[in-house]
LUMBA-42870 format. One record per residue (C-alpha): residue in one letter; x, y, z. Coordinates in steps of 0.02 Angstrom, whole numbers, plus 50000, padded with zeros to 5 digits. Layout:
aXYZ/...
END
This chain:
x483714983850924/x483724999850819/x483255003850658/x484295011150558/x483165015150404/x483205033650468/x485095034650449/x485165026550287/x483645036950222/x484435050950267/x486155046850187/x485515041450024/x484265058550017/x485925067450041/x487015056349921/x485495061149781/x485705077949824/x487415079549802/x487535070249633/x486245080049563/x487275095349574/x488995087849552/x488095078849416/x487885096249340/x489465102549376/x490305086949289/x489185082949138/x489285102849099/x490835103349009/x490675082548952/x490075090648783/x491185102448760/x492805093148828/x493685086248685/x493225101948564/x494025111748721/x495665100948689/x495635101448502/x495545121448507/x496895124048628/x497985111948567/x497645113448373/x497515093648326/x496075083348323/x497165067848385/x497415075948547/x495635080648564/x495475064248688/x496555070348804/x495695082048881/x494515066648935/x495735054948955/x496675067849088/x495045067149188/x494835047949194/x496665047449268/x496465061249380/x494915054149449/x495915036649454/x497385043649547/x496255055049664/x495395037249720/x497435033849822/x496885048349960/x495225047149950/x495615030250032/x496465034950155/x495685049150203/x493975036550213/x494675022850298/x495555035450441/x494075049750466/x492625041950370/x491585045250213/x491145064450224/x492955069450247/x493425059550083/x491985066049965/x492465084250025/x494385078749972/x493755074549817/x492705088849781/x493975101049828/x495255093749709/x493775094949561/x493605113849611/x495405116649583/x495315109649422/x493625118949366/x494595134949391/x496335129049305/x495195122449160/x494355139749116/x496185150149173/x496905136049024/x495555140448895/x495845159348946/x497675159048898/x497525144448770/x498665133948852/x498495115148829/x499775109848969/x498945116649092/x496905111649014/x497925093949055/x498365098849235/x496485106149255/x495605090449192/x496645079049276/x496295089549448/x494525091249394/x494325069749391/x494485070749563/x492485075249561/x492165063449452/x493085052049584/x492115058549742/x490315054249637/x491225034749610/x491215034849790/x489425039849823/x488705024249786/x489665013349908/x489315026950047/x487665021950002/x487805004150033/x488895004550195/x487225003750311/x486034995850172/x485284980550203/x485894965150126/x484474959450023/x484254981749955/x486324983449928/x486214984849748/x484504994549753/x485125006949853/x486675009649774/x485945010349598/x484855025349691/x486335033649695/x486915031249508/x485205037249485/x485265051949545/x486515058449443/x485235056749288/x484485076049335/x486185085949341/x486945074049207/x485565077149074/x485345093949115/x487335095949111/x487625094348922/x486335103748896/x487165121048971/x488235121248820/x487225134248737/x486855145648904/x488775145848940/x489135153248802/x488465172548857/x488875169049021/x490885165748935/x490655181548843/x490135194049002/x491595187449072/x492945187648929/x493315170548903/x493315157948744/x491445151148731/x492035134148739/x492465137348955/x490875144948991/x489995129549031/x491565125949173/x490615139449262/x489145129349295/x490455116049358/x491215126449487/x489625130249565/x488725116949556/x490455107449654/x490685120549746/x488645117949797/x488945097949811/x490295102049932/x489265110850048/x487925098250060/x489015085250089/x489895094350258/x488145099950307/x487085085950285/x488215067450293/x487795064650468/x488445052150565/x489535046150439/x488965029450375/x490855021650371/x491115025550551/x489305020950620/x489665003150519/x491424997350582/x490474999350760/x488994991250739/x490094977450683/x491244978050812/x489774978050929/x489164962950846/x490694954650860/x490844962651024/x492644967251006/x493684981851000/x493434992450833/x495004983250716/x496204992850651/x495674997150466/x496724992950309/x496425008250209/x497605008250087/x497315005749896/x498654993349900/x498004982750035/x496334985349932/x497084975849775/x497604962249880/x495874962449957/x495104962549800/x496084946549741/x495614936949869/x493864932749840/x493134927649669/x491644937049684/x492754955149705/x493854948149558/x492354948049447/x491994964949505/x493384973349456/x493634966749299/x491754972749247/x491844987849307/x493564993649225/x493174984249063/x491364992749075/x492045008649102/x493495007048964/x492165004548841/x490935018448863/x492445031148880/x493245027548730/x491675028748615/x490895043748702/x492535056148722/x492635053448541/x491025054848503/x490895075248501/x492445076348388/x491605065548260/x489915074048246/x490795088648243/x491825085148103/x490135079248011/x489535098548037/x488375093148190/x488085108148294/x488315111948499/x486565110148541/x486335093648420/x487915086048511/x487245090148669/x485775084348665/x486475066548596/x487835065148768/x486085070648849/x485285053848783/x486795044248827/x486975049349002/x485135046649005/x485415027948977/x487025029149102/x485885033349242/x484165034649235/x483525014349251/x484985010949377/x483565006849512/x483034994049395/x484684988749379/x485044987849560/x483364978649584/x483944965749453/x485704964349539/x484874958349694/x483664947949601/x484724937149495/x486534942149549/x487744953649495/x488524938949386/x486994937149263/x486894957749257/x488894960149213/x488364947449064/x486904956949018/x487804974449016/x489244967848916/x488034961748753/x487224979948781/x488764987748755/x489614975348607/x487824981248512/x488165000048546/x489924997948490/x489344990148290/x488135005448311/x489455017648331/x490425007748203/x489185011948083/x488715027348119/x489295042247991/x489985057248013/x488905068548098/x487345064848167/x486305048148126/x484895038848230/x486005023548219/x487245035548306/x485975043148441/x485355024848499/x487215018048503/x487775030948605/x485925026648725/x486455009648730/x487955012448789/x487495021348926/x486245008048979/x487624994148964/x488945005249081/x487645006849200/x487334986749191/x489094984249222/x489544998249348/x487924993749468/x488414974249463/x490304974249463/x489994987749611/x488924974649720/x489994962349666/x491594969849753/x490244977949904/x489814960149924/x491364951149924/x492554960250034/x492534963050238/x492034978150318/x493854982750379/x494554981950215/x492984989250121/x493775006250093/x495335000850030/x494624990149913/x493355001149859/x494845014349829/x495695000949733/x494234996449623/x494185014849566/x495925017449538/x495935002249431/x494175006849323/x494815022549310/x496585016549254/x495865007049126/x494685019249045/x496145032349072/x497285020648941/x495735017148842/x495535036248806/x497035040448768/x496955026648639/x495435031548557/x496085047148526/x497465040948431/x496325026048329/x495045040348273/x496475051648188/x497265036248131/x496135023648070/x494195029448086/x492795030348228/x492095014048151/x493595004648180/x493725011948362/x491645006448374/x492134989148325/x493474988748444/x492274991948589/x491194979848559/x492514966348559/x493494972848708/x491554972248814/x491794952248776/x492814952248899/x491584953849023/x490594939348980/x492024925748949/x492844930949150/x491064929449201/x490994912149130/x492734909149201/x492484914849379/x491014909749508/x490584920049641/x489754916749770/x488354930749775/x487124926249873/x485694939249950/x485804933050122/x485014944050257/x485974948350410/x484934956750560/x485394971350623/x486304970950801/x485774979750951/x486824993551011/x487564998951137/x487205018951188/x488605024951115/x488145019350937/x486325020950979/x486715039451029/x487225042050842/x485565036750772/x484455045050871/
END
């Protein structure tokens, strides 16, 4: 037999490390998206763009990812992802440079390919994980991202001398910090993911099957048909992208509102700060519940969190409010309920050989969803209020709990022992 604790402590210590500093990179300019897209493009009602851009491109970035995963492994398709978000990073602060809105939408749409590499992370994490620690270990990973996502929004204010030594609007100097701190995650990820957890998986199963390694189905659209297969991966899906839906809409919105209500930088700032704080920072309690009681019971839990944060925001005026602050908290906390369980959900439900596909698919489809949901909020805020788009959200998260009712997985926390391998895998471990 051998254990392969050291492996997977090793992965997940590199996974933290990397989401810390992507975490930065991303959150950075979170704050200062949408008032990015409402200066270049001079209306308020395409201020959700910018965001909505990013959601897609992150969305459409999970195709090759994929691909990439399911033909060289995990480490190749973070790096793809990364690189993509780099491109965009630099086409972001080049589009606030020469104030041009077309190509702010080609740079955040690039730049979502990041945000599609750190979606990723956490199944790396749970591709050698234990059975009974799957949703512990990947709600590590969502963890992790609470350092460089707090401190993230918070570079608002230092960007803006850094944006002045180098001649560009105030609003792009926090896309510096998200350039390095990619270009960082990058780095770590070539350096450090070693032997790819993907790769050292399909053989120990095929060892454990002892057959030849299968061929693996890869592709997103082999994923969707993987994901409708089993109930458990259906219920997945449909948290995750309704989850994910509902915490985009209200927070890309939520900067142009306080704004509007004379709510400065650092106030806005610190309020994202507080709502990525509840996005990430009890996901190990999260994951721990997911393996207690099942991801089912969770996805219910996280969708009442999130219909009370939407009648917060609903209510909130313009500006900043408490009400508004502990909405925007709770919303956080009820994305992470529903991310962490619809993610063990799908981890749990569909084979090994088709796990990267699906995986892929799951993505594409969250980040479909919240993609069309931005774009919509946008649109409801300059047409008919942020407390009508609050309301909205709350509804839309009932979604959640009726399919939950509807469909029964079967998620069990079986434990399945480890193999013994043979020396080629055991040559990887040691």
């Amino acid at each position: 037999m051998v254990d392969l604790r050291p492996v997977q402590r090793r992965t997940v210590a590199t996974l933290v490390g990397t989401q810390v500093l992507v975490g930065v990179g991303v959150s950075a300019g979170a704050a200062v998206g949408a008032l990015l897209a409402e200066q270049t493009s001079g209306s308020a009602d395409l201020s959700g763009l910018g965001g909505t851009f990013q959601v897609l491109g992150g969305a459409l970035v999970a195709i090759p990812m994929a691909h990439v995963m399911a033909a060289r492994g995990r480490r190749w398709g973070m790096l793809t992802g990364y690189l993509i978000g780099i491109a965009g990073a630099l086409a972001i602060i080049l589009a606030a440079a020469w104030s041009s809105f077309a190509l702010l939408l080609v740079g955040t749409t690039l730049f979502g390919g990041a945000n599609a590499a750190n979606n990723q992370a956490r199944y790396v994490a749970a591709d050698l994980a234990e059975e009974r620690h799957r949703g512990r270990d990947l709600a590590l990973v969502v963890w992790a991202t609470t350092i460089g996502a707090v401190l993230g929004p918070n570079l608002a204010g230092p960007g803006e001398p850094i944006a002045r030594a180098l001649g560009i609007p105030v609003l792009a100097g926090p896309y510096v910090f998200s350039l390095l701190g990619l270009l960082l995650g990058a780095l770590l990820i070539v350096w450090r993911l070693r032997p790819d957890p993907l790769l050292l998986a399909r053989r120990i199963a095929a060892v454990e099957a002892d057959e030849p390694l299968e061929r693996q189905q890869g592709g997103v659209w082999r994923g969707f048909r993987a994901l409708a297969a089993h109930p458990g991966s259906r219920l997945g899906v449909i948290t995750t992208a309704v989850g994910h839906t509902v915490m985009v809409s209200v927070m890309v919105m939520t900067p142009v509102h306080m704004n509007h209500g004379g709510a400065s930088l650092r106030i806005i700032g610190l309020v994202i700060s507080g709502h990525i704080l509840g996005m990430f920072a009890f996901s190990p309690l999260v994951g721990m519940a997911v393996d207690r009681w099942g991801g089912r019971a969770m996805a219910i839990t996280g969708a009442l969190i999130l219909s009370v944060a939407g009648v917060l925001a609903a209510q909130a005026p313009l500006g900043w409010s408490p009400g508004l602050a502990v909405g925007l908290f709770m919303l956080g906390l009820g994305w992470s309920f529903t991310l962490v369980s619809g993610s063990t959900l799908v981890v749990r439900s569909v084979p090994l050989r088709e796990r990267a596909g699906a995986q892929g698919a799951s993505d594409l489809a969250m980040g479909l969803a919240a993609g069309g949901g931005g774009a919509l909020a946008g649109v409801v805020v300059g047409q008919l209020g942020y407390d009508v788009l609050g309301a909205a959200a709350a509804v839309l998260a009932c979604v959640i709990t009726v399919s939950a009712v509807l469909i029964r997985p079967n998620d069990s926390n079986r434990i399945r022992p480890t193999p013994a391998l043979p020396g080629e895998v055991e040559s990887q471990v040691g």
